[in-house]
C-alpha positions as CSV (number, residue, x, y, z in Angstrom):
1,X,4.0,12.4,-1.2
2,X,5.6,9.0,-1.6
3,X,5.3,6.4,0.8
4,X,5.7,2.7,1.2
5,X,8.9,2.1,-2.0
6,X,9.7,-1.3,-2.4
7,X,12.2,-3.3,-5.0
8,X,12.1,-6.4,-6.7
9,X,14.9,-7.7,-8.8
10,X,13.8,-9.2,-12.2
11,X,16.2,-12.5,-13.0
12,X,15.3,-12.4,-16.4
13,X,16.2,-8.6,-17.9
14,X,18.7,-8.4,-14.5
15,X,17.0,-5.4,-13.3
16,X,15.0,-3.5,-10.8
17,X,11.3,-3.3,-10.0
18,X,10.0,-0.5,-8.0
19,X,6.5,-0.1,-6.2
20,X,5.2,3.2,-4.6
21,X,2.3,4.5,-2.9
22,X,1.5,8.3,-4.2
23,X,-0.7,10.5,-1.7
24,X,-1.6,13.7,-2.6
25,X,-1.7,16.3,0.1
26,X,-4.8,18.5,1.8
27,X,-5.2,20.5,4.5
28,X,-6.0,18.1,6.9
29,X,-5.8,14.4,5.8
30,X,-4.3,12.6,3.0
31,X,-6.4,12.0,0.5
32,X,-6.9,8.2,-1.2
33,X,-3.9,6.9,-2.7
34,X,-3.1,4.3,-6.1
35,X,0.1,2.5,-5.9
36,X,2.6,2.8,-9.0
37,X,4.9,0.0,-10.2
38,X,7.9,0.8,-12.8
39,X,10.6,-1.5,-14.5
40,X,13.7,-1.6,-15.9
41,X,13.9,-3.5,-18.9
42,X,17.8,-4.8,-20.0
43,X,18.6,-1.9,-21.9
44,X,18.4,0.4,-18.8
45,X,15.0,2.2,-19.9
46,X,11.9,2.3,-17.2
47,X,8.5,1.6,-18.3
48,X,5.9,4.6,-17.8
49,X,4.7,4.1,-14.4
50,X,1.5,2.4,-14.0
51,X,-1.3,2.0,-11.4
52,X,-2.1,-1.6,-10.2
53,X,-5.1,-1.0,-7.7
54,X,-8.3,-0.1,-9.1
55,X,-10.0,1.6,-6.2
56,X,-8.1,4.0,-4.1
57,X,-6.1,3.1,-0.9
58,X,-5.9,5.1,2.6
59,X,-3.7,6.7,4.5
60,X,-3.0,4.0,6.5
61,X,-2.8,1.5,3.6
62,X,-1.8,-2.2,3.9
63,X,1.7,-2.1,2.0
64,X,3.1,-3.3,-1.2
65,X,5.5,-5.3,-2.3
66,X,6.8,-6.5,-6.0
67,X,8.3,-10.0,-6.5
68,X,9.2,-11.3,-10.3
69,X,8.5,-14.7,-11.1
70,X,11.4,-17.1,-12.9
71,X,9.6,-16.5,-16.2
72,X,10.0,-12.7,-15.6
73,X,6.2,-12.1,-14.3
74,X,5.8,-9.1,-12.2
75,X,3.8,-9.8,-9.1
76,X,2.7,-7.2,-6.7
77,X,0.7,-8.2,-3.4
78,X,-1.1,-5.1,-1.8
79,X,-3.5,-4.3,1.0
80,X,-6.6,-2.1,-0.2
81,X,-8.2,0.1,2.4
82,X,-7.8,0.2,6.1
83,X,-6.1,-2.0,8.0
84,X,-7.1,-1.2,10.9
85,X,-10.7,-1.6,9.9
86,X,-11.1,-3.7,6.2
87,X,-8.3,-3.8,4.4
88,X,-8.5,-6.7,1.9
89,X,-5.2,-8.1,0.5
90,X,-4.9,-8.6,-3.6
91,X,-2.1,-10.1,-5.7
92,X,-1.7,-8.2,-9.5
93,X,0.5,-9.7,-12.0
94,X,2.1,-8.2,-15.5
95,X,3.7,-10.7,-18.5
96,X,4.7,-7.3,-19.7
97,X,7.3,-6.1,-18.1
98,X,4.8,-3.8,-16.3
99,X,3.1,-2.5,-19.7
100,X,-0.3,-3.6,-18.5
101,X,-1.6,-5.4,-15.5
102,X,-4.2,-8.4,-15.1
103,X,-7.2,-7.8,-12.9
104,X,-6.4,-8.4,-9.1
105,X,-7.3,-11.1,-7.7
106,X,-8.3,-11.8,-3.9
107,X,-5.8,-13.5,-1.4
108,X,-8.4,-14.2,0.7
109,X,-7.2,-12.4,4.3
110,X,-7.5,-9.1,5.8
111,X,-4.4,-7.0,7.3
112,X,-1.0,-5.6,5.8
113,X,1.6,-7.1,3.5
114,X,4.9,-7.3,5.6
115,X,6.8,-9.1,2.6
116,X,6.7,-11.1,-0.7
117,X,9.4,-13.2,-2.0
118,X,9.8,-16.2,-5.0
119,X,11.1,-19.5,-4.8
120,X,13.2,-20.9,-7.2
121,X,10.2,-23.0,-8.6
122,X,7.7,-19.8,-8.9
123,X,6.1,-20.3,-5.2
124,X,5.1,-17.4,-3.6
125,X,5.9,-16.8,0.1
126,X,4.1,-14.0,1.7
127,X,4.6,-12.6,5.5
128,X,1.4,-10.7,6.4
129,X,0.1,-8.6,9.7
130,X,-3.4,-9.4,10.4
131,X,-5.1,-7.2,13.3
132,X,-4.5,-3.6,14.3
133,X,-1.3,-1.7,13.1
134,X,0.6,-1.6,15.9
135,X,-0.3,-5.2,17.8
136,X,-1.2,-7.4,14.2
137,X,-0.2,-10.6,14.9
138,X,2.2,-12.1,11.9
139,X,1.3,-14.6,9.7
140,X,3.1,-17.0,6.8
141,X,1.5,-17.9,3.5
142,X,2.7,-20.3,0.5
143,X,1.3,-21.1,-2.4
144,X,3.0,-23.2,-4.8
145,X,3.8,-22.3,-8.5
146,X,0.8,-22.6,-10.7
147,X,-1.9,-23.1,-7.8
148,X,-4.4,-20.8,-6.6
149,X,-4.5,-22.6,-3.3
150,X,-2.4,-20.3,-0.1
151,X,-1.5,-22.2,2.6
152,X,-1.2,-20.7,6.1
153,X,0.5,-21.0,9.3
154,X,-0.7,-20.6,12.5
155,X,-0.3,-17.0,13.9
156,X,3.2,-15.7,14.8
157,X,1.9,-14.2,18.6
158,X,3.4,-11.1,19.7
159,X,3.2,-7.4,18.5
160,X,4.8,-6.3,15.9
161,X,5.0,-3.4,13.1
162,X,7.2,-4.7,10.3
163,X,8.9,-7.8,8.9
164,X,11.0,-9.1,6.5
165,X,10.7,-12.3,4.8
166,X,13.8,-14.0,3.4
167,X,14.5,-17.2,1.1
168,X,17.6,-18.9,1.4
169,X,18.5,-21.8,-1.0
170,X,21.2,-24.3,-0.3
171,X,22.1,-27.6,-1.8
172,X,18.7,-27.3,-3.5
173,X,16.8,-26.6,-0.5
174,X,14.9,-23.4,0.1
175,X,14.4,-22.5,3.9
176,X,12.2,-19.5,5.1
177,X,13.7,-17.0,7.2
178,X,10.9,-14.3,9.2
179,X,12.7,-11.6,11.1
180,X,9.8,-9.1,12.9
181,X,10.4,-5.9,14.1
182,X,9.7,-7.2,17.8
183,X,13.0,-8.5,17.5
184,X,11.6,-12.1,17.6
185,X,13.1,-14.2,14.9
186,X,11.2,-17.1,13.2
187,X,12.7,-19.5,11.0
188,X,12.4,-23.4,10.0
């Protein structure tokens, strides 16, 4: 059973990224779950699929999502566990074209990855759900290319189960665009 696919474009070999969840099925739950990450490189192969997270996910795991740094980095940002309970959120990065991953490293919040998206510059932009599935409560986070530091907003109120996080660049300027599935956009 696949669940949660995501894409990422790669500017660099001008191809796709895909992320995946795999569950495999029993009789009465789902059973813990590693999340799988493949690329195209420029010739049009696909790198053997390989596992990011290190311990297993849930059922109700706190999403994935690839983004590809300017350089060609893959960067996947994951939620590991439960998010309705603790589910911690990790960011995993490959120089490989997905051959081999670096150990995760912590974000620092609890919840469910809504999105992930790259600047120009290499920033990271990240649109997260912290709180219970169905009434999380939205939140923004950037940290700037080569920093460790993420900066937060305050929470975006209201309840909501998805959201998409999209960069726009004009004239040099990149503005943030949050749409929620409450139907509430956010933007600056």
């Amino acid at each position: 059973d696949l669940r949660g696919l995501s894409l990422a474009y790669n500017p660099v070999t001008k191809s796709p990224v895909v992320s995946y969840l795999s569950f495999a099925w029993t009789s009465t739950i789902y059973s813990d779950g590693l999340i799988w990450v493949r690329a195209q490189s420029s010739s049009g192969s696909w790198t053997t699929a390989q596992s990011i997270n290190p311990r297993p996910v849930t059922q109700f795991y706190g999403g994935a999502r690839p983004a590809v740094l300017p350089d060609g980095t893959i960067l996947v940002a994951y939620g590991q566990g439960d998010p309705r309970g603790d589910a911690s959120l990790w960011l995993v990065q490959s120089s490989d074209l997905g051959r081999t991953w670096g150990a995760p490293t912590p974000i620092g919040r609890s919840g469910s990855i809504y999105d992930l998206d790259v600047d120009p510059d290499g920033g990271l932009h990240l649109l997260i759900s912290e709180g219970a599935v169905f009434n999380g409560t939205a939140r923004y986070g950037y940290r700037a290319a080569g920093s460790d530091i993420w900066e937060w907003s305050s929470p975006i109120a209201g309840s909501q189960y998805t959201g998409e996080l999209a960069l726009i660049t004009v004239g040099g300027l990149t503005r943030r665009v949050v749409v929620l599935a409450a139907g509430t956009p956010a933007h600056d």
